[in-house]
N, C-alpha and C positions, 0 to 999 in steps of 0.2 A: 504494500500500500504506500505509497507516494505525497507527500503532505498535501499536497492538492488536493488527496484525495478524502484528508483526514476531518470529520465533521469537530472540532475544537469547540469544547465545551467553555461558556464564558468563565473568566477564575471566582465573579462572586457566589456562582451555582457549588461552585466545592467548597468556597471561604466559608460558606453557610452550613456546610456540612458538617464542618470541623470542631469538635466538643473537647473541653477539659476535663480530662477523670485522670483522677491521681495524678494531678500536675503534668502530664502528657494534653500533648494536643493530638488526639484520634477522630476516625471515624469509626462508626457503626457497619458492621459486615453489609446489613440491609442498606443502606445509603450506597457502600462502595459497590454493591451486586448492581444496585439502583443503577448506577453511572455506568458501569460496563453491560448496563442491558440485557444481566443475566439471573437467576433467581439464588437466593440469598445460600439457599440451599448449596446449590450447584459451586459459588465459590468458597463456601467455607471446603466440600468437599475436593476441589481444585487444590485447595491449599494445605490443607491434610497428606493429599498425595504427593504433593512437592515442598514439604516441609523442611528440608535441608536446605531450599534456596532462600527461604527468610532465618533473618536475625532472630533469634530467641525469646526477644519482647516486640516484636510482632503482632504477636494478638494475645488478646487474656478475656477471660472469661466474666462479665460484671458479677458484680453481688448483686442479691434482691435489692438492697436499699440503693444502689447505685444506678439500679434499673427502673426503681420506682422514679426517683428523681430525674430520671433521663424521660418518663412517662409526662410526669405534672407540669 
């Protein structure tokens, strides 16, 4: 694919995306599936199976009450 050919998503569609937990700035699996256009499912399992090529804090898993808060 050739940048021409590439649909570039504006940067405040992701700025918006971008959440503080634990003093990191992350996104949500659902958000990043969102933007790659594929279901939330399908990339966590992407990433499970190619887990050697991420850094080790990569993803983590929220707590309820981190989850709740990310909810309200």
């Amino acid at each position: 694919m050739t940048k021409n050919n590439l649909n570039l998503m504006p940067n405040e569609i992701i700025e918006n995306k971008i959440v503080f937990i634990r003093g990191k700035k992350v996104m949500l699996d659902s958000d990043l599936a969102n933007l790659y256009g594929v279901e939330t499912k399908v990339l966590n399992q992407a990433v499970k199976r190619k887990l050697k090529r991420f850094p080790l804090d990569f993803m983590f898993q929220l707590t309820i009450g981190e989850f709740e808060r990310l909810r309200s």
